[in-house]
CHARMM-style PDB file with segment names, atoms N, HN, CA, C and O in Angstrom:
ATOM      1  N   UNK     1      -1.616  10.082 -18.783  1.00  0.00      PROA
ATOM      2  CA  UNK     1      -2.766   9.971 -17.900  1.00  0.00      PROA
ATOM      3  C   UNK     1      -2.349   9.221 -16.632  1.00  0.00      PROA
ATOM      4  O   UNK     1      -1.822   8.127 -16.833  1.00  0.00      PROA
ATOM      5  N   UNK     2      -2.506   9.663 -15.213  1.00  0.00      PROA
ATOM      6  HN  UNK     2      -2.934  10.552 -15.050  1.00  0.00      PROA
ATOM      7  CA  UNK     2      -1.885   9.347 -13.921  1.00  0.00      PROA
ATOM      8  C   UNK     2      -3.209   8.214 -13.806  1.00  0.00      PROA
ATOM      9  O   UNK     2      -4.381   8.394 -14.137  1.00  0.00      PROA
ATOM     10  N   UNK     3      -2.589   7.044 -13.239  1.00  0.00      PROA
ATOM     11  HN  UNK     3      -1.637   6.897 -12.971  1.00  0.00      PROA
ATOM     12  CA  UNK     3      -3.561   6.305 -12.627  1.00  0.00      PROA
ATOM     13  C   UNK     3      -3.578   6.282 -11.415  1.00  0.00      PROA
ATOM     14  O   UNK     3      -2.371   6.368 -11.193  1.00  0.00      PROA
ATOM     15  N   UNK     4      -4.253   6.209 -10.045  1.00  0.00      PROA
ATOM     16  HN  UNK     4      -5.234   6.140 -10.225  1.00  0.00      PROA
ATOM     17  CA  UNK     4      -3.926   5.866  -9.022  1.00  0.00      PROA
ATOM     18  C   UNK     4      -4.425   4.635  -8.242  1.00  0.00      PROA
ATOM     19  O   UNK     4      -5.652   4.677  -8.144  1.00  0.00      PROA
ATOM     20  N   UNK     5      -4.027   3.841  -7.812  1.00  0.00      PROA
ATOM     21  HN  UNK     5      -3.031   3.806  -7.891  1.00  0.00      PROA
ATOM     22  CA  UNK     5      -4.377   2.882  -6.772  1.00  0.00      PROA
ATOM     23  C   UNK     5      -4.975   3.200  -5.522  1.00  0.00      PROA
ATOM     24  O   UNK     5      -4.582   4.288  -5.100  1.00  0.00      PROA
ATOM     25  N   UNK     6      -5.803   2.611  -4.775  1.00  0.00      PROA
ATOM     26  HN  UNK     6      -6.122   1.727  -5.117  1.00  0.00      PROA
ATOM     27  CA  UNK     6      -6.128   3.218  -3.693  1.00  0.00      PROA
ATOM     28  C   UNK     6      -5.935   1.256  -3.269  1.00  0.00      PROA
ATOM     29  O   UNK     6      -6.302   0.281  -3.925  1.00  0.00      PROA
ATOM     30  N   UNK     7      -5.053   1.361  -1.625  1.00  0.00      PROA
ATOM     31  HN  UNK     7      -4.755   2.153  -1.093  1.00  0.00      PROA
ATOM     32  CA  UNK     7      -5.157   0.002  -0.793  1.00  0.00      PROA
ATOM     33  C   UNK     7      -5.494   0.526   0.505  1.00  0.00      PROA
ATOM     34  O   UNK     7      -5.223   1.595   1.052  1.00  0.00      PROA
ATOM     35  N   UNK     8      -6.393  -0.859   0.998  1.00  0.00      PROA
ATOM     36  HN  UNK     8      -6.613  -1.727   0.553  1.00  0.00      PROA
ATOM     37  CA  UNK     8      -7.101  -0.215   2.338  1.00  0.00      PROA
ATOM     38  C   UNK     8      -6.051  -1.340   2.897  1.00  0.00      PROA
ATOM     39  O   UNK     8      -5.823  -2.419   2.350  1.00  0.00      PROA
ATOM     40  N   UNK     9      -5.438  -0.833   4.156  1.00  0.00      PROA
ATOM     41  HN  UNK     9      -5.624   0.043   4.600  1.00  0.00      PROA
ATOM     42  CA  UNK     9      -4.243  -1.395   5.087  1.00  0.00      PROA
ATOM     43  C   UNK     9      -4.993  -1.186   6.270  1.00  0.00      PROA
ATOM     44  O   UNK     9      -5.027  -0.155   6.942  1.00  0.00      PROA
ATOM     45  N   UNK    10      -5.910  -2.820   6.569  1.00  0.00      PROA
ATOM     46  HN  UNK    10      -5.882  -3.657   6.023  1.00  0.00      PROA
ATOM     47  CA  UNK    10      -6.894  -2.480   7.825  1.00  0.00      PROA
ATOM     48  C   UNK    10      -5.671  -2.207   8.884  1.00  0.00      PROA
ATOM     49  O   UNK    10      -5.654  -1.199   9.590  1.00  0.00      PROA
ATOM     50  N   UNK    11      -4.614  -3.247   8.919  1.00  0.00      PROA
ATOM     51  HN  UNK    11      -4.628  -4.066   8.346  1.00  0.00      PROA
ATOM     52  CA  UNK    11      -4.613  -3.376  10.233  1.00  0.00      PROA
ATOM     53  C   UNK    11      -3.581  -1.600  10.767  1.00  0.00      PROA
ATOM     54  O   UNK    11      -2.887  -1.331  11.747  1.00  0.00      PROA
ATOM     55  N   UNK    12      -3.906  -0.966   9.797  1.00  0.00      PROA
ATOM     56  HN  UNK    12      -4.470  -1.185   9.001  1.00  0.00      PROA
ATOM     57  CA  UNK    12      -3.690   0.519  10.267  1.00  0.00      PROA
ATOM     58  C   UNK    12      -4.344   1.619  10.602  1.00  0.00      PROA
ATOM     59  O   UNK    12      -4.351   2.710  11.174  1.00  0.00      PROA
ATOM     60  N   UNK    13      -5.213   0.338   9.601  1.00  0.00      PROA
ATOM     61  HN  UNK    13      -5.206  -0.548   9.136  1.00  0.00      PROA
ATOM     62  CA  UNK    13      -6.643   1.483   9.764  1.00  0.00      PROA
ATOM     63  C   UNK    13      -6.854   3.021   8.920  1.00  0.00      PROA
ATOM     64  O   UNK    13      -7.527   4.023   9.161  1.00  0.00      PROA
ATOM     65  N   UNK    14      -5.623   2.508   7.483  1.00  0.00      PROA
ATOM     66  HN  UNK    14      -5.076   1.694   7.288  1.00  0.00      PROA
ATOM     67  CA  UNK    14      -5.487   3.875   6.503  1.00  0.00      PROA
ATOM     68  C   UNK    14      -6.125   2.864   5.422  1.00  0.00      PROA
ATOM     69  O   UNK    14      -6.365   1.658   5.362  1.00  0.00      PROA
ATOM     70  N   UNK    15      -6.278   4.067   4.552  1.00  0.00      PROA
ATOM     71  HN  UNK    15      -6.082   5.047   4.601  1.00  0.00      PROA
ATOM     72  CA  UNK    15      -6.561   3.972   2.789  1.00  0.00      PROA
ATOM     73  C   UNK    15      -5.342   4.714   2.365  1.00  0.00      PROA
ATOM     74  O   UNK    15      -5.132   5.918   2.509  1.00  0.00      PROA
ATOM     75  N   UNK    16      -4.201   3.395   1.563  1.00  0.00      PROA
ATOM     76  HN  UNK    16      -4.371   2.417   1.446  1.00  0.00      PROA
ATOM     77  CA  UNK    16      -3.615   4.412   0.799  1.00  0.00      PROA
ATOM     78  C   UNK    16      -3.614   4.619  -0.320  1.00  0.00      PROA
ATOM     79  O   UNK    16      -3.892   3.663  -1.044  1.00  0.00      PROA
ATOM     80  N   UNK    17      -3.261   6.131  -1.051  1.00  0.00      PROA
ATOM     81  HN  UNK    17      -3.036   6.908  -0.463  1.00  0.00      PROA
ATOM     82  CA  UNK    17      -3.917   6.650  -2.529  1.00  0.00      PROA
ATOM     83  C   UNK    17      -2.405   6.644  -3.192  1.00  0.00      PROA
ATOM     84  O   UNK    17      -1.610   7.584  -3.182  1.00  0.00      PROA
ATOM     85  N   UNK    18      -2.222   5.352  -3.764  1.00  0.00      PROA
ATOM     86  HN  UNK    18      -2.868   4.589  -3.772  1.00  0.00      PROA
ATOM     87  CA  UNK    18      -0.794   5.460  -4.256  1.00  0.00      PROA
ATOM     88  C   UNK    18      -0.874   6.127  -6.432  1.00  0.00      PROA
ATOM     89  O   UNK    18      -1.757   5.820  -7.233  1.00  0.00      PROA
ATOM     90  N   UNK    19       0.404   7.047  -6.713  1.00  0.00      PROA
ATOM     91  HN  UNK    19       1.121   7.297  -6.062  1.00  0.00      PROA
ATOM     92  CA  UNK    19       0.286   7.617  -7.840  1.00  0.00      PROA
ATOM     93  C   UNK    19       0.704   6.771  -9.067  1.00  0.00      PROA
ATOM     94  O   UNK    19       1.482   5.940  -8.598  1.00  0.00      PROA
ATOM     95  N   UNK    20       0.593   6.566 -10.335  1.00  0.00      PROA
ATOM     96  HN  UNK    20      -0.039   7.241 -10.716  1.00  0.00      PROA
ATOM     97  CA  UNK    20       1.012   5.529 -10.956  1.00  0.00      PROA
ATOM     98  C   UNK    20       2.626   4.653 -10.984  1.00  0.00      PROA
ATOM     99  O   UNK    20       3.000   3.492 -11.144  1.00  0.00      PROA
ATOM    100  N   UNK    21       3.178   5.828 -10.759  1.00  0.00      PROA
ATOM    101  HN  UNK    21       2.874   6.772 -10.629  1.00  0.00      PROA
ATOM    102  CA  UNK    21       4.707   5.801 -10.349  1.00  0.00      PROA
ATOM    103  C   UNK    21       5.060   4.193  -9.597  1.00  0.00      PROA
ATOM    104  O   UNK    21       5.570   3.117  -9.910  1.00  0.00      PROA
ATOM    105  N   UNK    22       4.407   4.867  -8.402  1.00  0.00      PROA
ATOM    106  HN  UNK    22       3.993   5.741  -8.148  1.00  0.00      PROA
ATOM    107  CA  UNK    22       4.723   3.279  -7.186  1.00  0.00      PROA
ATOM    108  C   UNK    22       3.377   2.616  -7.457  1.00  0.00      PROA
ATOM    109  O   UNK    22       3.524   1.408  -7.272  1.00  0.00      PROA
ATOM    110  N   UNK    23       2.362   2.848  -7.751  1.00  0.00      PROA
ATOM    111  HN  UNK    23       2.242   3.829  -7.902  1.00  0.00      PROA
ATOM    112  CA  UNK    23       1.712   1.284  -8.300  1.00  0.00      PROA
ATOM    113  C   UNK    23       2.788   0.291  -8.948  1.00  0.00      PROA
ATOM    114  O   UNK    23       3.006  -0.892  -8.686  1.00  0.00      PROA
ATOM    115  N   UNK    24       3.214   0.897  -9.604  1.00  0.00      PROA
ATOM    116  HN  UNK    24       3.037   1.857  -9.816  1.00  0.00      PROA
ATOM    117  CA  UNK    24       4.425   0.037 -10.556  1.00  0.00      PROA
ATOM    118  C   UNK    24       5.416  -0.525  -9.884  1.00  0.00      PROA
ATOM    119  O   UNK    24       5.803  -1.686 -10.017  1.00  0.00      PROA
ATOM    120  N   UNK    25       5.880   0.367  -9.086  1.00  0.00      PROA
ATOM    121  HN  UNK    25       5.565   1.310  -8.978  1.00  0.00      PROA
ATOM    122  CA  UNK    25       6.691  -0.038  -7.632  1.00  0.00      PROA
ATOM    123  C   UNK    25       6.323  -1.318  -6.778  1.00  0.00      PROA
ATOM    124  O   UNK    25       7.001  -2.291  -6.445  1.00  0.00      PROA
ATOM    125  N   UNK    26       5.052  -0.980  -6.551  1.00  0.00      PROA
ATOM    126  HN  UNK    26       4.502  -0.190  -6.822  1.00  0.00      PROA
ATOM    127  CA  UNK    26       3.985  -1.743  -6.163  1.00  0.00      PROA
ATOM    128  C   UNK    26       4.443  -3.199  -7.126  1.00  0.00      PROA
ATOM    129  O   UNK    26       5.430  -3.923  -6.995  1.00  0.00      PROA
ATOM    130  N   UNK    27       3.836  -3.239  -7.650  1.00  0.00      PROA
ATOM    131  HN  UNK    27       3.034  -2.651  -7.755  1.00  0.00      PROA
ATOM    132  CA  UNK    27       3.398  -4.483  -8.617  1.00  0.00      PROA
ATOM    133  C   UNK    27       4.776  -4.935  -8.410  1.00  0.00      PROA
ATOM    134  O   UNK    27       4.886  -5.701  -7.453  1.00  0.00      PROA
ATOM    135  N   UNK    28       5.954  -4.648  -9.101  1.00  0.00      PROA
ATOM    136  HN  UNK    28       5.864  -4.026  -9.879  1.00  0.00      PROA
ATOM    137  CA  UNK    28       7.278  -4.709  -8.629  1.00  0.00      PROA
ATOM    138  C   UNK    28       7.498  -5.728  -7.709  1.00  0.00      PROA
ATOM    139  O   UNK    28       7.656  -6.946  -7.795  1.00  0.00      PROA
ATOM    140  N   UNK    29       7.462  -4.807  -6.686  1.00  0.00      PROA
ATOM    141  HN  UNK    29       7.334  -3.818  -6.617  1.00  0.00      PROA
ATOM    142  CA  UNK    29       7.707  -5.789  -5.228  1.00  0.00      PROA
ATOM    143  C   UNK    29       6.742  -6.939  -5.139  1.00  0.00      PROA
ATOM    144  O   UNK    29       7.383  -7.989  -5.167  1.00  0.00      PROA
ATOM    145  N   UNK    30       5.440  -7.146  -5.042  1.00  0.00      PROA
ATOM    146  HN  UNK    30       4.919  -6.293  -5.019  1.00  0.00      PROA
ATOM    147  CA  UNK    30       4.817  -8.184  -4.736  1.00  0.00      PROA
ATOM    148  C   UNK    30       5.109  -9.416  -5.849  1.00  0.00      PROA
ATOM    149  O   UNK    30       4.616 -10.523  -5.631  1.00  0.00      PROA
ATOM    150  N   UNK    31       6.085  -9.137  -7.280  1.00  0.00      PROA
ATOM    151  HN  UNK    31       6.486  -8.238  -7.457  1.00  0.00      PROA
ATOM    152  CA  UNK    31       6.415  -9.734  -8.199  1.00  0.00      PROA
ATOM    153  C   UNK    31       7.454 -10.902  -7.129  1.00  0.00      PROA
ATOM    154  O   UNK    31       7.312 -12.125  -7.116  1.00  0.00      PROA
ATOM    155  N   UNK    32       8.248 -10.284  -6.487  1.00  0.00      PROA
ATOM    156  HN  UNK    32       8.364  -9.291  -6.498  1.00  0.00      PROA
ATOM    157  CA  UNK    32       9.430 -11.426  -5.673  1.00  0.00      PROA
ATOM    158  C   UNK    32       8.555 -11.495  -3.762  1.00  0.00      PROA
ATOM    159  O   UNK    32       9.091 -12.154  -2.871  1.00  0.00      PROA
ATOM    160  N   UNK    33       7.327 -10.754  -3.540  1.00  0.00      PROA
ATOM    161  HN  UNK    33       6.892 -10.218  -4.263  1.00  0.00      PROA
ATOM    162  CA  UNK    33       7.348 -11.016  -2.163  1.00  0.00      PROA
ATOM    163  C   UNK    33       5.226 -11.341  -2.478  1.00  0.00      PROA
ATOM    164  O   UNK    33       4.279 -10.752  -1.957  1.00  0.00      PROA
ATOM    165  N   UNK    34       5.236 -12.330  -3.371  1.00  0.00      PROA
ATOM    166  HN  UNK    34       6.005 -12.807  -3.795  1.00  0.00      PROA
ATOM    167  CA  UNK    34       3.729 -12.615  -3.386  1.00  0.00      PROA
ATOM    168  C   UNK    34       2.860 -12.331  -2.299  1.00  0.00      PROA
ATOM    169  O   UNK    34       3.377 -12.230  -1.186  1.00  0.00      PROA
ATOM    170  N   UNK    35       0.847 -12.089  -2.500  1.00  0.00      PROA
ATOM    171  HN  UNK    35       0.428 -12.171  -3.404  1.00  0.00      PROA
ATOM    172  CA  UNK    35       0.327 -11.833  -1.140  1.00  0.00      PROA
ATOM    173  C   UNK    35      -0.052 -13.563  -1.563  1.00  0.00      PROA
ATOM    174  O   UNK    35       0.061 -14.089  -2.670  1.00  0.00      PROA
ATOM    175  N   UNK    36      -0.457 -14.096  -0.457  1.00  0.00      PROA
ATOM    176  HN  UNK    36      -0.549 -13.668   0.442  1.00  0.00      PROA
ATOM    177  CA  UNK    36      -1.317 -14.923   0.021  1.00  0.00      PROA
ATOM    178  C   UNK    36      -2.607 -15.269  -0.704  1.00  0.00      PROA
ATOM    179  O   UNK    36      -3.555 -14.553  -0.381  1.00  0.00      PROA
ATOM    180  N   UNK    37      -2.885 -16.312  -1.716  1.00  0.00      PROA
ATOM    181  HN  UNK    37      -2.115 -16.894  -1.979  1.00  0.00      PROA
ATOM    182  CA  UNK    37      -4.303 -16.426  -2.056  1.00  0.00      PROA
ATOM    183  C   UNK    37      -5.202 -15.670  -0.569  1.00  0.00      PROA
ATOM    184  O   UNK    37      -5.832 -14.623  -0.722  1.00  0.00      PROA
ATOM    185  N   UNK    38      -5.164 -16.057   0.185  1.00  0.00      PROA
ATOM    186  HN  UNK    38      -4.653 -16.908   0.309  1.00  0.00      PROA
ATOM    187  CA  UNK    38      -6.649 -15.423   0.886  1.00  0.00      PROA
ATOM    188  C   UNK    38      -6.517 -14.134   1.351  1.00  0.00      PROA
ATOM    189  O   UNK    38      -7.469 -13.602   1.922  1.00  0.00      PROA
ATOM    190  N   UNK    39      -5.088 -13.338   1.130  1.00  0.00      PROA
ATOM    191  HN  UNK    39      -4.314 -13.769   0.666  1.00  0.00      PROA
ATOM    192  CA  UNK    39      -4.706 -11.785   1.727  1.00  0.00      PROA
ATOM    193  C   UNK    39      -4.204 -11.968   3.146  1.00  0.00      PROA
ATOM    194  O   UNK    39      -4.187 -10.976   3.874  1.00  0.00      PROA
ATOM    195  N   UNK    40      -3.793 -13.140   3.611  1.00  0.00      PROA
ATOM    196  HN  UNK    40      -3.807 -13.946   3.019  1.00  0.00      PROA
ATOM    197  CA  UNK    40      -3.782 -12.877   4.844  1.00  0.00      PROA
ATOM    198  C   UNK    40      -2.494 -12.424   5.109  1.00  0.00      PROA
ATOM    199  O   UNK    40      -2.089 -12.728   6.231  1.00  0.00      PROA
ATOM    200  N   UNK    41      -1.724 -11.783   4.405  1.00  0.00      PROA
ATOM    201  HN  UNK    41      -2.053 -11.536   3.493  1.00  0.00      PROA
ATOM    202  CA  UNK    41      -0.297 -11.368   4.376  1.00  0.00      PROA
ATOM    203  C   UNK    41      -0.418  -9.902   3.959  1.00  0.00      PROA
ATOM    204  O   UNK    41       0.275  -8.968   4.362  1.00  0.00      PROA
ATOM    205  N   UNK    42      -1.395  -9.872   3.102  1.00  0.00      PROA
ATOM    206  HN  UNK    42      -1.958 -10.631   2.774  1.00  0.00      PROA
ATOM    207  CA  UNK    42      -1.267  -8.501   2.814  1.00  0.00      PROA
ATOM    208  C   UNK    42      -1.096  -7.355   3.098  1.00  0.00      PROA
ATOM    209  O   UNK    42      -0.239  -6.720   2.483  1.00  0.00      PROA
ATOM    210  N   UNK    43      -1.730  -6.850   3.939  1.00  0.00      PROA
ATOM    211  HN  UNK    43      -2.426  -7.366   4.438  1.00  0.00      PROA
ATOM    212  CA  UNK    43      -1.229  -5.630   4.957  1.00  0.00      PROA
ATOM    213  C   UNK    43       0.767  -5.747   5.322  1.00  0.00      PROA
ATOM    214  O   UNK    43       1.632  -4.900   5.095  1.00  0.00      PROA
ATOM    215  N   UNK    44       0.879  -6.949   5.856  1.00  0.00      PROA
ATOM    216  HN  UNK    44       0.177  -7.636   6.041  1.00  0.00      PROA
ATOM    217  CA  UNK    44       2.218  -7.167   5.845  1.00  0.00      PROA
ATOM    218  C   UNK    44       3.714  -7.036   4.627  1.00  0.00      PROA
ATOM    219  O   UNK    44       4.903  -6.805   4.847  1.00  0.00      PROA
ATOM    220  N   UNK    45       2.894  -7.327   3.245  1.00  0.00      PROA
ATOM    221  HN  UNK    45       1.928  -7.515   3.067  1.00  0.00      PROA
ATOM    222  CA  UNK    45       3.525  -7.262   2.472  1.00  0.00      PROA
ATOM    223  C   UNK    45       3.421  -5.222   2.020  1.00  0.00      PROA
ATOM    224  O   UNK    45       4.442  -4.605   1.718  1.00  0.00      PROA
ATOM    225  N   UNK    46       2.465  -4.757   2.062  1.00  0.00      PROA
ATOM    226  HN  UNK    46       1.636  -5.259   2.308  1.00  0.00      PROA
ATOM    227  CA  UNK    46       2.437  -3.258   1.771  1.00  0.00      PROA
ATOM    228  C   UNK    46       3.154  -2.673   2.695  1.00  0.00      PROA
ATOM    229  O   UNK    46       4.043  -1.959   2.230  1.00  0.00      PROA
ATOM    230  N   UNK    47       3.073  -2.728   4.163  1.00  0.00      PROA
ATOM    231  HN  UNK    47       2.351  -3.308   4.541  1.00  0.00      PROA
ATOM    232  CA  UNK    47       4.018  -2.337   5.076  1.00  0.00      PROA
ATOM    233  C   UNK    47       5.410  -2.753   5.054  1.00  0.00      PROA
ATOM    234  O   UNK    47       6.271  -2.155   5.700  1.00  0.00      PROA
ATOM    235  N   UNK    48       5.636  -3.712   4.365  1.00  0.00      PROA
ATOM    236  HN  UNK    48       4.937  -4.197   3.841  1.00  0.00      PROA
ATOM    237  CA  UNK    48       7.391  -3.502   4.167  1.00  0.00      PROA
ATOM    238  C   UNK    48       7.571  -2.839   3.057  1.00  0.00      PROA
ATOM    239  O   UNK    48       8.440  -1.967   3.051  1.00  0.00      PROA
ATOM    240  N   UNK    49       6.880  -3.068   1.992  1.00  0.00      PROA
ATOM    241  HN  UNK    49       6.174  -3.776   1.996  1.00  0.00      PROA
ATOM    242  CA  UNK    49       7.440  -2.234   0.439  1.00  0.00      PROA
ATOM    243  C   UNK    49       6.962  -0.765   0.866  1.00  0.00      PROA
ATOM    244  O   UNK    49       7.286  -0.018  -0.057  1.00  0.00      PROA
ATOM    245  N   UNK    50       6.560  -0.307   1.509  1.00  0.00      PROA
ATOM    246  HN  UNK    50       6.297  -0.914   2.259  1.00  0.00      PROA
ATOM    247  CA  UNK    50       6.325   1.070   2.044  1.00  0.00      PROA
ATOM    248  C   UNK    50       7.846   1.242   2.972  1.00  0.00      PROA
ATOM    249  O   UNK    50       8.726   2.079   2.771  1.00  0.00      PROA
ATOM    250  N   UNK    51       7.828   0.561   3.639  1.00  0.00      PROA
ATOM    251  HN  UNK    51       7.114  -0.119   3.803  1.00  0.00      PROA
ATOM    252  CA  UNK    51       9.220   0.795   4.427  1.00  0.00      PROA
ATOM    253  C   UNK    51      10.515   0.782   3.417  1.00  0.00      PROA
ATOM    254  O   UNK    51      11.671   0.917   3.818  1.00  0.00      PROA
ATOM    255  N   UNK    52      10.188   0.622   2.216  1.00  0.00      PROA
ATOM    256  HN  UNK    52       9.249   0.513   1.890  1.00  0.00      PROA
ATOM    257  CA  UNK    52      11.755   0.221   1.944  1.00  0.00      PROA
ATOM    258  C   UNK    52      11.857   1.285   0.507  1.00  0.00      PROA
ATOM    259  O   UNK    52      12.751   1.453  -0.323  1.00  0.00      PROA
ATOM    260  N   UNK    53      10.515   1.871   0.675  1.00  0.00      PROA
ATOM    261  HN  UNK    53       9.789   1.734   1.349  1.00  0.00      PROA
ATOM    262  CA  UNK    53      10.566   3.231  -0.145  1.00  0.00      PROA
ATOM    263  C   UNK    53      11.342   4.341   0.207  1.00  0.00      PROA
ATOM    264  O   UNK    53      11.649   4.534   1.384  1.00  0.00      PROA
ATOM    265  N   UNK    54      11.716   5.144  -0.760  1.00  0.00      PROA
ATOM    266  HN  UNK    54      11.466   4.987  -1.716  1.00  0.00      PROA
ATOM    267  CA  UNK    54      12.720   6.417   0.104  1.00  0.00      PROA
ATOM    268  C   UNK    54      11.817   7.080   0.584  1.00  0.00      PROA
ATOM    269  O   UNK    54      10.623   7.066   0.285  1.00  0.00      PROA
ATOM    270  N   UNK    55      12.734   8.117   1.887  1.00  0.00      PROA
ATOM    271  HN  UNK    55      13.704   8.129   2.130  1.00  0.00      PROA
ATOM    272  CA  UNK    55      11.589   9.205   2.310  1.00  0.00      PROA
ATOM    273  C   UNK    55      10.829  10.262   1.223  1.00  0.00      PROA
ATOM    274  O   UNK    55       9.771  10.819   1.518  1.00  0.00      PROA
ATOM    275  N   UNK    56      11.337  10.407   0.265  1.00  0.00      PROA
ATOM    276  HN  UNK    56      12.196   9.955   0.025  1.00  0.00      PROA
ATOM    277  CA  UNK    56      10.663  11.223  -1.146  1.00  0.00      PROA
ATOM    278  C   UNK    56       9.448  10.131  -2.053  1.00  0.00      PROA
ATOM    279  O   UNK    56       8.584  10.540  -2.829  1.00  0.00      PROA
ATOM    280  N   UNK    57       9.680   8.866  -1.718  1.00  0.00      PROA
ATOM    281  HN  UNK    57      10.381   8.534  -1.088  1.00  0.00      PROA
ATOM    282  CA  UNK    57       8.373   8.286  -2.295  1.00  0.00      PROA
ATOM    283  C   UNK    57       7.414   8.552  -1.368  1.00  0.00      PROA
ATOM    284  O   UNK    57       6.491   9.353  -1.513  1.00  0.00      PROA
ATOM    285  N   UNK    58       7.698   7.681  -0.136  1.00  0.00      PROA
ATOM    286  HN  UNK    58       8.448   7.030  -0.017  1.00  0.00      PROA
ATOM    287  CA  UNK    58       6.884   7.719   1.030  1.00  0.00      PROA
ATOM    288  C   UNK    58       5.978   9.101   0.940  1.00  0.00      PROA
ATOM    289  O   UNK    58       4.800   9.232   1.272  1.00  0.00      PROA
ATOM    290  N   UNK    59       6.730   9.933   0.480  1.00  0.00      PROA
ATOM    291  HN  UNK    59       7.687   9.827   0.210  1.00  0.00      PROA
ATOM    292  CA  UNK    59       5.749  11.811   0.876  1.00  0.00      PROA
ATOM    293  C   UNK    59       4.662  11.702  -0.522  1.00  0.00      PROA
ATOM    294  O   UNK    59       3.940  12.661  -0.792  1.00  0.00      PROA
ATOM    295  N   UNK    60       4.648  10.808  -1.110  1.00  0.00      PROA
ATOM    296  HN  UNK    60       5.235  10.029  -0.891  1.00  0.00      PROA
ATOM    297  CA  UNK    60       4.054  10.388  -2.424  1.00  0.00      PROA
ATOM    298  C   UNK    60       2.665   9.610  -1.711  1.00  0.00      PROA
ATOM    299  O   UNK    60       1.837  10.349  -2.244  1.00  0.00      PROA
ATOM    300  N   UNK    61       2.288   9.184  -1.345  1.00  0.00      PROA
ATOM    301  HN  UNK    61       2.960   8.583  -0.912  1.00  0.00      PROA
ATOM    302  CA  UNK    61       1.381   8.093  -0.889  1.00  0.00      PROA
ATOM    303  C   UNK    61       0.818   8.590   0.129  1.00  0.00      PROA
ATOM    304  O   UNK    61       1.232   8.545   1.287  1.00  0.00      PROA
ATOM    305  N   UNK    62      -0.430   9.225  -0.380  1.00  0.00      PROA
ATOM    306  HN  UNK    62      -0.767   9.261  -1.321  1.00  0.00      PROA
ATOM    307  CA  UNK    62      -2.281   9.773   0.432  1.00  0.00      PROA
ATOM    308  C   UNK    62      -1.981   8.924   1.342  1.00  0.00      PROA
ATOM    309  O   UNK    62      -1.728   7.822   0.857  1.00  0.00      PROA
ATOM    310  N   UNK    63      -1.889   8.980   2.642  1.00  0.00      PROA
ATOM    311  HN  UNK    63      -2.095   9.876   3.036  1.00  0.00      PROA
ATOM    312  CA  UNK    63      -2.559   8.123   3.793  1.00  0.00      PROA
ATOM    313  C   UNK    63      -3.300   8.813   4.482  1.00  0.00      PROA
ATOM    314  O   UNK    63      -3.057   9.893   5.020  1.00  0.00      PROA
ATOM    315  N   UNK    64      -4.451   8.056   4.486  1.00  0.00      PROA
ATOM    316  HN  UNK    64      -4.648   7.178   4.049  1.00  0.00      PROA
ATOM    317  CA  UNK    64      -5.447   8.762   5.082  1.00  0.00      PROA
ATOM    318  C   UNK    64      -6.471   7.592   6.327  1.00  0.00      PROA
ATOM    319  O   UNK    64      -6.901   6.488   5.994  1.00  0.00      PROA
ATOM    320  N   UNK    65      -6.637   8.165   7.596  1.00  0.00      PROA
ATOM    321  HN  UNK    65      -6.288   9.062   7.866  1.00  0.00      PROA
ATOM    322  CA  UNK    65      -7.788   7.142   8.645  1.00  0.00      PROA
ATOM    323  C   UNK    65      -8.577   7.016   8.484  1.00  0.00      PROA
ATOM    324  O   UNK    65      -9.409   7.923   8.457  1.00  0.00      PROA
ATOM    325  N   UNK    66      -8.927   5.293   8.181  1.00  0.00      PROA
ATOM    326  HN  UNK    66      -8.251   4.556   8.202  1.00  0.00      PROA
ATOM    327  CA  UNK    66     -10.230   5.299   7.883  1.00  0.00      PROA
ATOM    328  C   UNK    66     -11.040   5.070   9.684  1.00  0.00      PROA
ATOM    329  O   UNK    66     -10.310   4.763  10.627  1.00  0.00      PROA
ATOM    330  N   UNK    67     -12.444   5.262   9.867  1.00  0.00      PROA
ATOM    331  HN  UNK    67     -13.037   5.512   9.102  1.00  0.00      PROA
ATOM    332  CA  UNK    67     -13.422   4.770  10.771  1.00  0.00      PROA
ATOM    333  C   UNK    67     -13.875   3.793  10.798  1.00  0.00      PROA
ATOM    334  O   UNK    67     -14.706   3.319  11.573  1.00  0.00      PROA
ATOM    335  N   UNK    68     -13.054   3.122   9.403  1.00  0.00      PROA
ATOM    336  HN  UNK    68     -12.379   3.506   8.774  1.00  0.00      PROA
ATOM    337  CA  UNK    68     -13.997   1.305   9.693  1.00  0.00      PROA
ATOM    338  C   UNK    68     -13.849   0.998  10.575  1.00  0.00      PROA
ATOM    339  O   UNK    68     -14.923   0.907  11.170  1.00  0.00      PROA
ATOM    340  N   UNK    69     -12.983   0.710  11.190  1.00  0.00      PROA
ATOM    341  HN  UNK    69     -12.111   0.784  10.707  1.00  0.00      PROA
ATOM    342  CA  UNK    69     -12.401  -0.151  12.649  1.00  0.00      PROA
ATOM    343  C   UNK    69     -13.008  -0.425  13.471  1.00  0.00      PROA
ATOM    344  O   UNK    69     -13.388  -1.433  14.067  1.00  0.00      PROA
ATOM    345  N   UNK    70     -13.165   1.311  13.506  1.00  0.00      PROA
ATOM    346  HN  UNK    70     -12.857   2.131  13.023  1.00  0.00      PROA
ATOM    347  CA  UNK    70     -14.030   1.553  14.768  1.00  0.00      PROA
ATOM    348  C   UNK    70     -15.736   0.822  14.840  1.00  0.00      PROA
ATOM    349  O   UNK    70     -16.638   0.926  14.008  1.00  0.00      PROA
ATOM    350  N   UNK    71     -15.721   0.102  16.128  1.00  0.00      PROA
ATOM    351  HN  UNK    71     -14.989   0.017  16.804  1.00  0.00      PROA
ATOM    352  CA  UNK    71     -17.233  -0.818  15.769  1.00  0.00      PROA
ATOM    353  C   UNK    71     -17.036  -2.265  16.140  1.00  0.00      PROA
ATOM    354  OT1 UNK    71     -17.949  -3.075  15.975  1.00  0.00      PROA
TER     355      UNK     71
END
């Protein structure tokens, strides 16, 4: 059974729909690069473990624009 994660990455202004695979990936990385009790790192910490994914994960991970922003 696939689980997926969904993280909203304001300062991009996406929702991403990650597959159980890199959730795990996920969890992984923030294991040695913690977020911030209040998140204020967070966006920062998903944007590097996204960067340091191969280009075949990366094609793995829904990004999609959100309209919050906007406003």
């Amino acid at each position: 059974m696939e689980k997926n994660l969904i993280l909203s990455v304001q300062s991009l202004g996406e929702v991403w729909e990650l597959p159980d695979d890199l959730v795990l990936k996920l969890e992984a990385y923030k294991t040695g690069n913690p977020i911030a009790p209040d998140n204020s790192n967070a966006d920062q910490i998903h944007q590097d473990w996204f960067a340091a994914l191969s280009p075949e994960e990366q094609e793995k991970v829904g990004r999609k624009k959100t309209d919050e922003q906007a406003g």
